[in-house]
One Martini backbone bead per residue (centre of mass of N, CA, C, O) as a GRO file, in nm:
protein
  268
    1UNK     BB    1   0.100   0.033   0.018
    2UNK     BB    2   0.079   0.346   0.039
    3UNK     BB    3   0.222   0.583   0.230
    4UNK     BB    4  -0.020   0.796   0.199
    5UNK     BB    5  -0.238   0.579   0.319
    6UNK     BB    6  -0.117   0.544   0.607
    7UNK     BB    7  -0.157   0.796   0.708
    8UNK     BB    8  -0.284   1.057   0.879
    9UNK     BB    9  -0.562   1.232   0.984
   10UNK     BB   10  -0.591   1.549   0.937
   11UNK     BB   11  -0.674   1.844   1.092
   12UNK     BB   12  -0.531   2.077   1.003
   13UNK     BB   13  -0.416   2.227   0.756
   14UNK     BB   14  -0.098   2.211   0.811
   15UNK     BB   15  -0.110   1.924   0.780
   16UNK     BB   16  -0.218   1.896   0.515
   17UNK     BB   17   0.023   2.039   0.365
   18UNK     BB   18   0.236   1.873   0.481
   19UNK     BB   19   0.163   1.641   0.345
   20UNK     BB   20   0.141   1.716   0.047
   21UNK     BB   21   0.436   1.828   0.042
   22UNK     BB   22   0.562   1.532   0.081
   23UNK     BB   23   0.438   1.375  -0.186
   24UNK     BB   24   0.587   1.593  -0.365
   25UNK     BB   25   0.825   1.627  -0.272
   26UNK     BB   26   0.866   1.912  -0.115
   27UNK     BB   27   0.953   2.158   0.009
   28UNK     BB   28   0.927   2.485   0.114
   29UNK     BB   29   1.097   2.631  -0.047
   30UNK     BB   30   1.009   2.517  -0.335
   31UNK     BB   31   0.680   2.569  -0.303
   32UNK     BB   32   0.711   2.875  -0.242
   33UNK     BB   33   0.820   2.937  -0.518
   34UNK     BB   34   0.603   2.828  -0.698
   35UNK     BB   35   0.383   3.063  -0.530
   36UNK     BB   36   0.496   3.307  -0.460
   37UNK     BB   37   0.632   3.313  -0.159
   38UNK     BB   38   0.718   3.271   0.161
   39UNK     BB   39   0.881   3.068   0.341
   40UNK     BB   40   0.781   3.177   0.630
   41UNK     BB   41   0.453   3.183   0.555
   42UNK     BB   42   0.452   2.866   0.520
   43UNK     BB   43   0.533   2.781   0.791
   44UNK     BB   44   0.328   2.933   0.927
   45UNK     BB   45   0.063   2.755   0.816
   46UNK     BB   46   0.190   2.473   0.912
   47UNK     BB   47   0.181   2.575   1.240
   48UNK     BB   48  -0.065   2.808   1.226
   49UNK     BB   49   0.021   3.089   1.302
   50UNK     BB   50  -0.112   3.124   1.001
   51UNK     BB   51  -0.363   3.230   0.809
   52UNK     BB   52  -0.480   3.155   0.538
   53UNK     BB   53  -0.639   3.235   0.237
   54UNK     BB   54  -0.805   3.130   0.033
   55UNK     BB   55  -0.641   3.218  -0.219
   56UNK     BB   56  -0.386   3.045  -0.081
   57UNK     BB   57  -0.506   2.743  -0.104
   58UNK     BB   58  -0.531   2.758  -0.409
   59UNK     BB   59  -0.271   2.784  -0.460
   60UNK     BB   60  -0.127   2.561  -0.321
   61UNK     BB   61  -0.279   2.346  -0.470
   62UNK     BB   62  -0.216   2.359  -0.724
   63UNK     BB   63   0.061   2.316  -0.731
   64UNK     BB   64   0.028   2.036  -0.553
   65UNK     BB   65  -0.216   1.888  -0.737
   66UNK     BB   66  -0.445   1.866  -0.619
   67UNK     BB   67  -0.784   1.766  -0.596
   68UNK     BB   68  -1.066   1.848  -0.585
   69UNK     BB   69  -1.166   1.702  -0.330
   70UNK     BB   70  -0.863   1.780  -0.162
   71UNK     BB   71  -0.960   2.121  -0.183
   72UNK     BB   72  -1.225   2.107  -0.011
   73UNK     BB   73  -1.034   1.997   0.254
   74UNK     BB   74  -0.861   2.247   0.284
   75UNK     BB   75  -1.074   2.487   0.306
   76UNK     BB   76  -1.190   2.364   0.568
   77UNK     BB   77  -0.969   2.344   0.739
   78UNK     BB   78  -0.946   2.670   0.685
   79UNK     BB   79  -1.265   2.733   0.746
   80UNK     BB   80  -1.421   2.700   0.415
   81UNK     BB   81  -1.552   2.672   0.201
   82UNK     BB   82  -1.664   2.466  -0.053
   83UNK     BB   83  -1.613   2.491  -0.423
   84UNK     BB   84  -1.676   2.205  -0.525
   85UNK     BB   85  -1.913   2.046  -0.643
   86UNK     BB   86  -2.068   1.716  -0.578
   87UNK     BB   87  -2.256   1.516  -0.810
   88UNK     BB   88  -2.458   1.348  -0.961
   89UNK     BB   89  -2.461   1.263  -1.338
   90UNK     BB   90  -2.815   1.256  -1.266
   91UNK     BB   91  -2.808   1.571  -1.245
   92UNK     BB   92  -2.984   1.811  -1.415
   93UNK     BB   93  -2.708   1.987  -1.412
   94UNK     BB   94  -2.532   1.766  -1.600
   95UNK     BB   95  -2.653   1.698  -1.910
   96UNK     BB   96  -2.426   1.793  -2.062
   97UNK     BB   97  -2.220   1.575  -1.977
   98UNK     BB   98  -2.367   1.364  -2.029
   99UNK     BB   99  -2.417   1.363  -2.339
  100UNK     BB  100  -2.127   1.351  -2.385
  101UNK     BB  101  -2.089   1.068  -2.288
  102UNK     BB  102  -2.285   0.940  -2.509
  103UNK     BB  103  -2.151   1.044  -2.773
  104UNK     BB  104  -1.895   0.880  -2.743
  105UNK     BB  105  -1.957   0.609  -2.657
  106UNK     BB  106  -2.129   0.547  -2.951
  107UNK     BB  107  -1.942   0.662  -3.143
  108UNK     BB  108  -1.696   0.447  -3.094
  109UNK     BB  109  -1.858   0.236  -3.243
  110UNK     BB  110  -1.781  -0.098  -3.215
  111UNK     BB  111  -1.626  -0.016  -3.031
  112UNK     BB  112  -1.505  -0.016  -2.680
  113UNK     BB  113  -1.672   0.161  -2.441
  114UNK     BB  114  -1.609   0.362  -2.089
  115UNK     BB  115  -1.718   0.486  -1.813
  116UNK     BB  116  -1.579   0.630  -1.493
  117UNK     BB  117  -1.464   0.645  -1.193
  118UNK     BB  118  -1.215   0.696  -0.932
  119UNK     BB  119  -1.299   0.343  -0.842
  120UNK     BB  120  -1.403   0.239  -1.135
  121UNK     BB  121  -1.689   0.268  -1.191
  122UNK     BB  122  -1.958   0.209  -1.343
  123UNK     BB  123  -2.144   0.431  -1.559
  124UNK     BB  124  -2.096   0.393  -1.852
  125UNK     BB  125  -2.166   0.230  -2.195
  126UNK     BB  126  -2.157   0.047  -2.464
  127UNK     BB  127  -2.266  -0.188  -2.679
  128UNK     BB  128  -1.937  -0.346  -2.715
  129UNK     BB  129  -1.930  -0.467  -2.415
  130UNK     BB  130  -2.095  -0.710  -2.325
  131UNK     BB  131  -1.990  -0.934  -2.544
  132UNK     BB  132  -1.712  -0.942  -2.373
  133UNK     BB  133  -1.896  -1.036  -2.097
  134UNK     BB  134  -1.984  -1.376  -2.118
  135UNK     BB  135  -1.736  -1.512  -1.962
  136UNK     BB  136  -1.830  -1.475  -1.706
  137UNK     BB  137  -1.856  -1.641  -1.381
  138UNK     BB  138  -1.907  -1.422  -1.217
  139UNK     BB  139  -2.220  -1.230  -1.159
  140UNK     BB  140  -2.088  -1.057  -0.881
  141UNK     BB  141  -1.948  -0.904  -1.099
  142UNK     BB  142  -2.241  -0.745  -1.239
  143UNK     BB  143  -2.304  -0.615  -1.001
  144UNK     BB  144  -2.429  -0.303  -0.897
  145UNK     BB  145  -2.143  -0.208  -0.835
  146UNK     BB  146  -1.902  -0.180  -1.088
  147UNK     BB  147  -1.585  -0.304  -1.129
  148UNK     BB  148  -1.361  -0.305  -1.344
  149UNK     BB  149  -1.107  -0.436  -1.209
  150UNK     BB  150  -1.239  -0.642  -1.078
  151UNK     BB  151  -1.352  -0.790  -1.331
  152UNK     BB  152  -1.075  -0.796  -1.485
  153UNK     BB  153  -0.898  -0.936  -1.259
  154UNK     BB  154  -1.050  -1.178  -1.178
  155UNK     BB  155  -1.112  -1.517  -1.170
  156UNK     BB  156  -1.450  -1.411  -1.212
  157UNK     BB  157  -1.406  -1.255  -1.481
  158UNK     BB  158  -1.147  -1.206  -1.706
  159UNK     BB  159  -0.879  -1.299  -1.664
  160UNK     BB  160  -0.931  -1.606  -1.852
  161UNK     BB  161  -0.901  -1.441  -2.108
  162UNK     BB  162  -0.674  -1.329  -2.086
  163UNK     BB  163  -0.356  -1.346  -2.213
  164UNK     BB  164  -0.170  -1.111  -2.098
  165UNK     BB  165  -0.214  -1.075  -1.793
  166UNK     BB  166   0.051  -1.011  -1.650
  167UNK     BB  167   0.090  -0.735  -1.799
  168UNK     BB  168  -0.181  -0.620  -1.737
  169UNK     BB  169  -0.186  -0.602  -1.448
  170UNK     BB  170   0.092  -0.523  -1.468
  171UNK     BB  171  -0.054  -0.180  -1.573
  172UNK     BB  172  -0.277  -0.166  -1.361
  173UNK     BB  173  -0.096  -0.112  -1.119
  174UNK     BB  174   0.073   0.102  -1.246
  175UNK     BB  175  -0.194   0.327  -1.245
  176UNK     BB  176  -0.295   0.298  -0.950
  177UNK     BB  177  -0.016   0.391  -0.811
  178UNK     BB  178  -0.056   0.698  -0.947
  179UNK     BB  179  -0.317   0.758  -0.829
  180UNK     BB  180  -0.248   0.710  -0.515
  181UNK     BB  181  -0.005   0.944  -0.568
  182UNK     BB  182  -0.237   1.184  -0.631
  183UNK     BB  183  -0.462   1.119  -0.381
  184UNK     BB  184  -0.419   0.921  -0.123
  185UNK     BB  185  -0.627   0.697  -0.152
  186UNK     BB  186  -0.743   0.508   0.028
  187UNK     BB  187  -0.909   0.296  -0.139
  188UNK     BB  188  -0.721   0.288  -0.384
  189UNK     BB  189  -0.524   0.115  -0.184
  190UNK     BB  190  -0.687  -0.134  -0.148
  191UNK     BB  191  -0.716  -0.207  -0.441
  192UNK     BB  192  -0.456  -0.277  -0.502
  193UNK     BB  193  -0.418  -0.486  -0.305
  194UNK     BB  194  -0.633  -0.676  -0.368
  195UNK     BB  195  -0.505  -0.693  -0.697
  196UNK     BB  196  -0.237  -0.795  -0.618
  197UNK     BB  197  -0.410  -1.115  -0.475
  198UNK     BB  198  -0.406  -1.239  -0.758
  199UNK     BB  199  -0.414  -1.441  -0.956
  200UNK     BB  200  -0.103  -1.458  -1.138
  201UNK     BB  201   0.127  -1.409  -1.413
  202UNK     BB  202   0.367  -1.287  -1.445
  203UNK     BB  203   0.592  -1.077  -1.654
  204UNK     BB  204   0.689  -1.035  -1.940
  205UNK     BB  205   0.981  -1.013  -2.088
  206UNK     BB  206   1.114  -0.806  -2.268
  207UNK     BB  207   1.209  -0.826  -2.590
  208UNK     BB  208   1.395  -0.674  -2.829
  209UNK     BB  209   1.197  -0.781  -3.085
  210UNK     BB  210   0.873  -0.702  -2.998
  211UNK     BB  211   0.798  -0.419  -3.156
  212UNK     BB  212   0.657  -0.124  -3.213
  213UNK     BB  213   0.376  -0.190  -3.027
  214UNK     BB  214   0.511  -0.243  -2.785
  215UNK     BB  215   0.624   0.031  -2.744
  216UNK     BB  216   0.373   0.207  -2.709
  217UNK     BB  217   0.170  -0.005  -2.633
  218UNK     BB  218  -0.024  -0.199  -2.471
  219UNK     BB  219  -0.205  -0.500  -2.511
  220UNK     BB  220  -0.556  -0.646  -2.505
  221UNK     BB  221  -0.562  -1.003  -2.502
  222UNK     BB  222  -0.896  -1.135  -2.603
  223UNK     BB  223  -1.119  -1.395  -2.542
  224UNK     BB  224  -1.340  -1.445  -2.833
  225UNK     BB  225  -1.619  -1.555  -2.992
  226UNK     BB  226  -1.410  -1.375  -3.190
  227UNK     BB  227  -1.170  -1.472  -3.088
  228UNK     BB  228  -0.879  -1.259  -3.080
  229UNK     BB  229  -0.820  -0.980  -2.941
  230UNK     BB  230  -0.705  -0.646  -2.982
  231UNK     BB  231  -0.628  -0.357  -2.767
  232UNK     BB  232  -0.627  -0.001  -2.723
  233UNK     BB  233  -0.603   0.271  -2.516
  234UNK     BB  234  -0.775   0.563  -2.405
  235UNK     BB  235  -0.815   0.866  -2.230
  236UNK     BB  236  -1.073   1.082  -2.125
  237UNK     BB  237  -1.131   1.391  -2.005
  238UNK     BB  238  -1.213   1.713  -1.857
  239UNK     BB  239  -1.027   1.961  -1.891
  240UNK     BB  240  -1.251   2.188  -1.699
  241UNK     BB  241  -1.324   2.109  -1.404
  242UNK     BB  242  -1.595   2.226  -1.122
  243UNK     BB  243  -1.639   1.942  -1.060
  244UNK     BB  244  -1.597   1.629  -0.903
  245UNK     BB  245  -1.690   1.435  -1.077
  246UNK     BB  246  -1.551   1.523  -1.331
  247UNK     BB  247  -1.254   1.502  -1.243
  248UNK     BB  248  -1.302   1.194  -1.228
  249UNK     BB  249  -1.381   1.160  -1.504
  250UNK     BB  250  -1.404   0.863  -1.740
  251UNK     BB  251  -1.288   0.771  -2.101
  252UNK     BB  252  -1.232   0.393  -2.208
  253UNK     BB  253  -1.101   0.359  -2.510
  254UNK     BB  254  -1.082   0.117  -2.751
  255UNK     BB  255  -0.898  -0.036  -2.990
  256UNK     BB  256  -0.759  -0.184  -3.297
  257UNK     BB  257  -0.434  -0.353  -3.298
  258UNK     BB  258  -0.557  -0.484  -3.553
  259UNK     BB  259  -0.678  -0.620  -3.859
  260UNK     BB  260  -0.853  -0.867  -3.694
  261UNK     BB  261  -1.030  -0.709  -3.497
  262UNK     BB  262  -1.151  -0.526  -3.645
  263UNK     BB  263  -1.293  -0.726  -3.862
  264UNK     BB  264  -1.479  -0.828  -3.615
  265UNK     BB  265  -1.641  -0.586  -3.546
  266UNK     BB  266  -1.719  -0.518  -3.876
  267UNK     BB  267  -1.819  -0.769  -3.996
  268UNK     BB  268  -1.559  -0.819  -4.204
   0.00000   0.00000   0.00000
């Protein structure tokens, strides 16, 4: 589990700047530097001495890269109201950004496309990807709320059609271990080793003559009643939420890796 899912929860706000700026590995100096403030200031924040403003923790949030999240609890912390609201996707006020997230997962298609939330869980898909889950064998990991994680690396779901798990899940390991490292977030750090401790095979050592493809991007190679398909995926985010649900909403698009996998998805 990540160092930072470890430590205790802080209570003033200097205690938050302080762990803060220590995941950042970032000195006092440094931080100051960047946010264009004096050493002595910044340490008394730290130390309680000195009350920031508002606008000094959205800046020092903004330099030490929080999320939107972890940005209205330093507010708290500092006596402030959140900035931030986070709604649920299904209110009302969300309708724009919920169209534009079915027009891309759609548009899509007839490749397999999914959005997710900061824990994984399934938000909405395209139709290209139920097709996919047929051979899921345990049920109760297709009960919302569905983890796509753990859907797909748990050995009752999708790990045994995976044909490189080992690789596959070492790329998911380590794009989880980046997140927890962004955020913090016990929960997602829970989950990190949940999934570290499913049984897989290691990951094979990459060979010098590899090839082209294999070097840009790992692709997700996959048993499906039509044959092994190949894909790579990309992440797509909204450039500048200032909602929390939003800040965290992800869509993850596969193209297809080969010409049979394509083939296989246009029918033909």
């Amino acid at each position: 589990m990540n160092d930072a899912a470890l430590s205790p929860a802080p209570g003033s706000f200097g205690d938050h700047l302080r762990l803060w700026r220590r995941r950042r590995r970032l000195s006092q100096l440094d931080l100051a530097l960047d946010a264009e403030i004096s050493q002595k200031h910044l340490s008394f924040c730290e130390s309680g001495r000195a009350r920031p403003s508002r606008e000094m923790v959205l800046r020092l949030a903004e330099h030490l890269g929080v999320p939107l999240r972890e940005r209205n609890a330093l507010l708290l912390a500092a006596g402030y109201a959140p900035l931030y609201p986070e709604r649920r996707l299904d209110d009302p006020t969300l309708a724009a950004a919920r169209e534009a997230v079915t027009r891309v997962l759609e548009g899509h298609e007839p490749y397999p496309a999914l959005a997710v939330d900061r824990y994984w869980t399934l938000l909405a898909m395209n139709a290209a990807v139920p097709p996919l889950l047929a051979g899921v064998a345990d049920a109760a990991l297709l009960e919302p709320p569905v983890n796509v994680l753990r859907l797909s690396l748990h050995p009752g779901g999708l790990a045994p059609a995976i044909v490189n798990l080992g690789d596959w899940r070492a790329h998911i390991l380590e794009r989880l271990a980046r997140q927890v490292a962004t955020t913090a977030d016990p929960i997602l750090a829970a989950l990190a080793e949940e999934i570290a401790a499913y049984p897989a095979p290691p990951p094979d050592v990459p060979s010098p003559g590899g090839g082209a493809a294999a070097a840009i991007a790992l692709p997700l190679r996959l048993r499906t009643p039509l044959g092994e398909l190949a894909f790579v995926s990309t992440v797509t985010v909204f450039g500048t939420p200032v909602d929390v649900t939003l800040s965290e909403l992800a869509i993850e698009a596969f193209f297809p890796a080969d010409a049979a996998t394509k083939r296989a998805l246009m029918g033909r």
